[in-house]
One Martini backbone bead per residue (centre of mass of N, CA, C, O) as a GRO file, in nm:
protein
  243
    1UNK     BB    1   2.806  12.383  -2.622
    2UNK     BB    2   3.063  12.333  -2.837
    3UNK     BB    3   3.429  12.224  -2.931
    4UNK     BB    4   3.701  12.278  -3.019
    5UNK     BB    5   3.994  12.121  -2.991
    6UNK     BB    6   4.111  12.393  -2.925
    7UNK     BB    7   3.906  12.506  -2.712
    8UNK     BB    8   3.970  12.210  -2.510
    9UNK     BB    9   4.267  12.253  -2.484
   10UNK     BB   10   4.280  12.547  -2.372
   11UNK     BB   11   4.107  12.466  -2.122
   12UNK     BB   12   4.301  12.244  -2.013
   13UNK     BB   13   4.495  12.416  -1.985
   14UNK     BB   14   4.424  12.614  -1.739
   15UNK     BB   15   4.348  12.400  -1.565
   16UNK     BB   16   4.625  12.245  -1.507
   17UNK     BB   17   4.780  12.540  -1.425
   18UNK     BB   18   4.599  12.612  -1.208
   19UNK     BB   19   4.620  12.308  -1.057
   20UNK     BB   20   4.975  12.313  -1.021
   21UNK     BB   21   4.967  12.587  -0.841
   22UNK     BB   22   4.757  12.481  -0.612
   23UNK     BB   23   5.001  12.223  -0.557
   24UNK     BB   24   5.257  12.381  -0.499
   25UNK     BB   25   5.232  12.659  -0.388
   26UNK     BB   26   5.394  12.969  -0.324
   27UNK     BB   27   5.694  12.786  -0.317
   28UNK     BB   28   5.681  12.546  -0.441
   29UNK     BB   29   5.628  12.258  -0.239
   30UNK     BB   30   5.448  12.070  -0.334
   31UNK     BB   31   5.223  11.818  -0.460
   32UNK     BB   32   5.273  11.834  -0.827
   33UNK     BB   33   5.543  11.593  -0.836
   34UNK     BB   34   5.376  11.370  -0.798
   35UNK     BB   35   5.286  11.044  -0.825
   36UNK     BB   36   5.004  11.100  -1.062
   37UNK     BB   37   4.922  11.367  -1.087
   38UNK     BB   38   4.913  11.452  -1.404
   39UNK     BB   39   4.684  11.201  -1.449
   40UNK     BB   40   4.466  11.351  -1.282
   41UNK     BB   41   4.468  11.649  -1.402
   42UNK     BB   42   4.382  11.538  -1.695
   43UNK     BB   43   4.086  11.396  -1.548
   44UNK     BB   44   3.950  11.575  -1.432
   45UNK     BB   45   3.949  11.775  -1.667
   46UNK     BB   46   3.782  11.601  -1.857
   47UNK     BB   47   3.537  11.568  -1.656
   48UNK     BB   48   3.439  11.868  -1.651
   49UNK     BB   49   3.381  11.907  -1.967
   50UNK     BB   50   3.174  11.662  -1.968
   51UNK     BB   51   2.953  11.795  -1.791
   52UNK     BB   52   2.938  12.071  -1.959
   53UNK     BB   53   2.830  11.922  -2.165
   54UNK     BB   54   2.564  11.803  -2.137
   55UNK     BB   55   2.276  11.766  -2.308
   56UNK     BB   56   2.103  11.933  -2.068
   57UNK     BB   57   2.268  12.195  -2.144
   58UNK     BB   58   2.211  12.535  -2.218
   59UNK     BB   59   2.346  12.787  -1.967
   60UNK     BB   60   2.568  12.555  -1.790
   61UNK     BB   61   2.793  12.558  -1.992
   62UNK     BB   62   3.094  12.604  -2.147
   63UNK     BB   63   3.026  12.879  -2.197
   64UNK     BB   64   2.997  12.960  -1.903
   65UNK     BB   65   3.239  12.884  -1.802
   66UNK     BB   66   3.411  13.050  -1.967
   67UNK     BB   67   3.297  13.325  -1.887
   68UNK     BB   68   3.415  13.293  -1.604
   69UNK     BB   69   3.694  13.298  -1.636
   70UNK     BB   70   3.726  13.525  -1.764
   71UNK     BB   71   3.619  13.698  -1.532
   72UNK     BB   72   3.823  13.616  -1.329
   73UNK     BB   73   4.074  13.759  -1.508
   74UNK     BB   74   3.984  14.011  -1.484
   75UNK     BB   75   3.950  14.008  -1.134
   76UNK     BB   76   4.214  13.951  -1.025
   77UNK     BB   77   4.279  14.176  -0.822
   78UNK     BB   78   4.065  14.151  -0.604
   79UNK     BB   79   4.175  13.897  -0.521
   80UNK     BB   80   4.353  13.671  -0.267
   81UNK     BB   81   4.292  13.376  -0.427
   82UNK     BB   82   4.257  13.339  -0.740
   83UNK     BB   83   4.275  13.058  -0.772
   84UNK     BB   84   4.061  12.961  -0.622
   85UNK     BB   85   3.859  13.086  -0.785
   86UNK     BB   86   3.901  12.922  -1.039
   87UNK     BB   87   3.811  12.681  -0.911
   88UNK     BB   88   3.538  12.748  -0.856
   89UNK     BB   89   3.467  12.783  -1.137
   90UNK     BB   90   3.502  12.473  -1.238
   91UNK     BB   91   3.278  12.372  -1.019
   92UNK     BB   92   2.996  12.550  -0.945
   93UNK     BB   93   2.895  12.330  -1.217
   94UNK     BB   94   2.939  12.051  -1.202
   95UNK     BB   95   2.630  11.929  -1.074
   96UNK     BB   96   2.381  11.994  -1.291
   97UNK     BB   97   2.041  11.941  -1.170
   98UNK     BB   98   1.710  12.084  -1.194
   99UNK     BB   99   1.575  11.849  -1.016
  100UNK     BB  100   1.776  11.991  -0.775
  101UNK     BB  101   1.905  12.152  -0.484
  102UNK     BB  102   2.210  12.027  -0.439
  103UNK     BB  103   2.450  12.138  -0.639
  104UNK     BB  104   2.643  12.326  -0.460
  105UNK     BB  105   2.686  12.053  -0.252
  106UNK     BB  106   2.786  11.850  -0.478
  107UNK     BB  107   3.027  12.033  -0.596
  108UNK     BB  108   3.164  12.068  -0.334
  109UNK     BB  109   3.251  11.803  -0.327
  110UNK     BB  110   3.392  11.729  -0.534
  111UNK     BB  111   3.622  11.922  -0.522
  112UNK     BB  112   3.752  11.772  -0.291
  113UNK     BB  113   3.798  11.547  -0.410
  114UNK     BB  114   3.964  11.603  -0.664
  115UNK     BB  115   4.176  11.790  -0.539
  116UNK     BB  116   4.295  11.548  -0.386
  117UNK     BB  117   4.397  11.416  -0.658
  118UNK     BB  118   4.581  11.681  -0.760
  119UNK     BB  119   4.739  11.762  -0.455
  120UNK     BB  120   4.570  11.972  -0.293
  121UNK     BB  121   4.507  12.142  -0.058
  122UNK     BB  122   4.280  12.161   0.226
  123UNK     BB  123   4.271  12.454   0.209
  124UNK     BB  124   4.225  12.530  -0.043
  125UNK     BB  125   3.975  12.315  -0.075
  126UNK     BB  126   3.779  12.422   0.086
  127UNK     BB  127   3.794  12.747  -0.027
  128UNK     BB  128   3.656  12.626  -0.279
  129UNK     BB  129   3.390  12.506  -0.145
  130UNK     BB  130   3.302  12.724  -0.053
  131UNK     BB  131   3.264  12.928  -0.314
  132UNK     BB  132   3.073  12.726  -0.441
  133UNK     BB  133   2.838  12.716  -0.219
  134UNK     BB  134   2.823  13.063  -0.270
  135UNK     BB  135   2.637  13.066  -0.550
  136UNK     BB  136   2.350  13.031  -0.445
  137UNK     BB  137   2.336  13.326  -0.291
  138UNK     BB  138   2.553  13.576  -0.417
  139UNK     BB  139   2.631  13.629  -0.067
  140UNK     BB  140   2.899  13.792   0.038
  141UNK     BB  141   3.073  13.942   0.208
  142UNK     BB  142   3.283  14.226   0.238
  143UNK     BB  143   3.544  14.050   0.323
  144UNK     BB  144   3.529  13.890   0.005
  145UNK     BB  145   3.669  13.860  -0.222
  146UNK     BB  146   3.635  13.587  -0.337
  147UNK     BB  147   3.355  13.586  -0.337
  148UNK     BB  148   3.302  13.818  -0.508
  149UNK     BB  149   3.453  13.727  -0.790
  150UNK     BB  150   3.252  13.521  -0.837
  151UNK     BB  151   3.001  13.613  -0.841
  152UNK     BB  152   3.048  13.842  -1.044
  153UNK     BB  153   3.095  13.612  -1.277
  154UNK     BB  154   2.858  13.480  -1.230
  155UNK     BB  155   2.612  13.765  -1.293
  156UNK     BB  156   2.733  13.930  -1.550
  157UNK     BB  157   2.497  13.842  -1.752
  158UNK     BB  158   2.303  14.050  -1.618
  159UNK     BB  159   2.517  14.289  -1.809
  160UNK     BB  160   2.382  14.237  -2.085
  161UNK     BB  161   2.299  14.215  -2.394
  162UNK     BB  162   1.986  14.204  -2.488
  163UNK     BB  163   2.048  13.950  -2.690
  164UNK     BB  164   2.214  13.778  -2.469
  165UNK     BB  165   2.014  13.793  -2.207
  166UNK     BB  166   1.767  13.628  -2.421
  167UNK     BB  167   1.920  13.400  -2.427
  168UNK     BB  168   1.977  13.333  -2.135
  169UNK     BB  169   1.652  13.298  -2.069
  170UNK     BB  170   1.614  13.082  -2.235
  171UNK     BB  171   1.763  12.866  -2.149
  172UNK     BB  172   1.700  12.842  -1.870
  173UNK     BB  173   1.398  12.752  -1.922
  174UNK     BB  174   1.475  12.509  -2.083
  175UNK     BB  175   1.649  12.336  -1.820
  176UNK     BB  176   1.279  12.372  -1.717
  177UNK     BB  177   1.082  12.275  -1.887
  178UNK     BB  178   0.948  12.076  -1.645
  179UNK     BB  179   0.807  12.341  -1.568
  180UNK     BB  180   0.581  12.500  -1.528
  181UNK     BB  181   0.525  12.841  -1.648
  182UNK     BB  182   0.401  12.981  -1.391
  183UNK     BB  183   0.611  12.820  -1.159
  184UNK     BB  184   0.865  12.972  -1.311
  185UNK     BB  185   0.771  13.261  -1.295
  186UNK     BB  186   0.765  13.291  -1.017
  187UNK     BB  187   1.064  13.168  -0.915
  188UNK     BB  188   1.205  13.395  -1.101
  189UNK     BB  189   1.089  13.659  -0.978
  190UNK     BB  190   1.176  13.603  -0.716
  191UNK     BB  191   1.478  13.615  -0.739
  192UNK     BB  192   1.455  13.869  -0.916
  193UNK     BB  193   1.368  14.023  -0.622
  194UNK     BB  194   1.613  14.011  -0.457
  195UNK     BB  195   1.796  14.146  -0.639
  196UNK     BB  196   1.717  14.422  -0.693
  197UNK     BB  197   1.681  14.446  -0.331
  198UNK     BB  198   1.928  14.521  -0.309
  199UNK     BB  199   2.219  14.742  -0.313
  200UNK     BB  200   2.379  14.502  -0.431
  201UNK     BB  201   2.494  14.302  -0.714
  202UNK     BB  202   2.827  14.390  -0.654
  203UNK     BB  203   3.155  14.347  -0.491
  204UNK     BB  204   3.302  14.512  -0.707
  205UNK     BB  205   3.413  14.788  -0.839
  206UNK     BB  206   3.390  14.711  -1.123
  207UNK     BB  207   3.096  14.587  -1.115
  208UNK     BB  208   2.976  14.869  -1.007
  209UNK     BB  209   3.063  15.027  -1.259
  210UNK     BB  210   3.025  14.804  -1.507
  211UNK     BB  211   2.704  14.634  -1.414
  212UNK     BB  212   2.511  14.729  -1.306
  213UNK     BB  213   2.286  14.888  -1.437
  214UNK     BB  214   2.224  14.679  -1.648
  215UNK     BB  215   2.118  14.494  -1.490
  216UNK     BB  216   1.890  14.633  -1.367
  217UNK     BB  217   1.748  14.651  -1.593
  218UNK     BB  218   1.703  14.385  -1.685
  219UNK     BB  219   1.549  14.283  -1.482
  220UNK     BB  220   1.323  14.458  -1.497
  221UNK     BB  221   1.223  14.392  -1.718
  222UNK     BB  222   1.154  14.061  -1.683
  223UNK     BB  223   0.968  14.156  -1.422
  224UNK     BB  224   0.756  14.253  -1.657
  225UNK     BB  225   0.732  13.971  -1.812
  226UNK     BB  226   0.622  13.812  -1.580
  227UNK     BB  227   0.404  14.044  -1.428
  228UNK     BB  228   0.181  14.059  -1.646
  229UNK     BB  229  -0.138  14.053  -1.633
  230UNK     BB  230  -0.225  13.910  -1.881
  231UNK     BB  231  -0.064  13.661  -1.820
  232UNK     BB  232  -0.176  13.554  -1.550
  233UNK     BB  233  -0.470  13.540  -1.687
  234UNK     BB  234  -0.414  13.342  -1.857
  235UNK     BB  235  -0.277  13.124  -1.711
  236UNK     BB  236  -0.524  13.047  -1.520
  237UNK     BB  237  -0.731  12.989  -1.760
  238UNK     BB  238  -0.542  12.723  -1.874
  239UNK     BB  239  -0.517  12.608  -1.557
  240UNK     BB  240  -0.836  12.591  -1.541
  241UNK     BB  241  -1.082  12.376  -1.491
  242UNK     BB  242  -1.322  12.213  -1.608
  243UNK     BB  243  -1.672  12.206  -1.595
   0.00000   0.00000   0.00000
């Protein structure tokens, strides 16, 4: 997704806002009018746009950025420390690269590096880094407010209606393209049958009045599509060595 002057405009005032009220602290006193501050919060903030305009990612871009955002402004009342949850939200996706596996703990040290040029204090800034972490596994525990709010966030796509759904599911594929059909329909059927078979897919009671129903059709329908007996008996026999 490509963004337009004004929508670049739009993220980065967002970005300075939430990054300069949680480099203030509570009272207001923290270190966001230090010399140097306001220069690094808008290369930073630079920075984390480029990365998601990459042009390897198809999923995991601008698009998904801006909807996670705005996701956490809907849910901000769940929250305990809301800016920490937006700053894990501009970060949470901040290194992906679809052939490593560790793009969530690679994430979470960027967050705090940058986060320390921003002048952000330590303990919010580790609480970033546990959030962005909290990703990988979209497990937080019941009295975690700020990581239901992130998760909810971002798993909401998959409580959208069938025609957006079907692009997230397409970009997705996308960005593995490098993977053999059959064992990405593998490893995707499998995360999608542990989201399942949980209990609950939202931490948050908004998530689960408005979100939970359609999220589980949604995936219902993919994993009848990912494990239809006559798809797996193709990709078989045309990845059967030749006699």
């Amino acid at each position: 997704m490509s963004l337009t002057v004004a929508d670049e405009a739009d993220l980065l005032w967002r970005w300075t806002e939430t990054v300069t009220r949680a480099a203030a602290g509570p009272d207001g006193a923290g270190s966001a009018g230090a010399a140097g501050t306001g220069e690094a919060v808008t290369a930073v903030g630079r920075d984390l746009l480029a990365r998601y305009a990459e042009p390897t990612r198809r999923y995991h871009d601008l698009r998904h950025l801006t909807e996670v955002l705005d996701r956490i402004d809907h849910l901000a009342e769940f929250a305990r420390e809301v800016d920490a949850v937006r700053l894990a939200g501009w970060f949470h996706d901040a290194i992906y690269d679809p052939h490593r596996s560790d793009n969530e703990e690679a994430s979470a040290r960027l967050a705090t590096q940058a986060l320390a040029r921003c002048g952000v204090d330590g303990p919010t800034a580790a609480e970033v880094s546990r959030l962005v972490l909290l990703t990988s596994g979209h497990a937080p525990a019941d009295d975690d407010s700020n990581g239901a709010v992130l998760c909810d966030a971002d798993l909401a796509v998959l409580s959208t209606a069938p025609e957006r759904y079907a692009v997230y599911v397409a970009d997705v594929r996308s960005e593995y393209a490098h993977v053999p059909d059959a064992a990405f329909r593998q490893g995707r059927a499998a995360i999608l049958s542990d989201l399942a078979a949980r209990d609950r897919l939202f931490g948050t009671d908004y998530g689960r009045a408005h979100w939970e129903k359609r999220a589980r059709h949604n995936l219902a329908a993919e994993l009848i599509l990912l494990t239809r007996p006559e798809d797996l008996a193709r990709e078989s026999a045309e990845n059967r060595p030749g006699d």
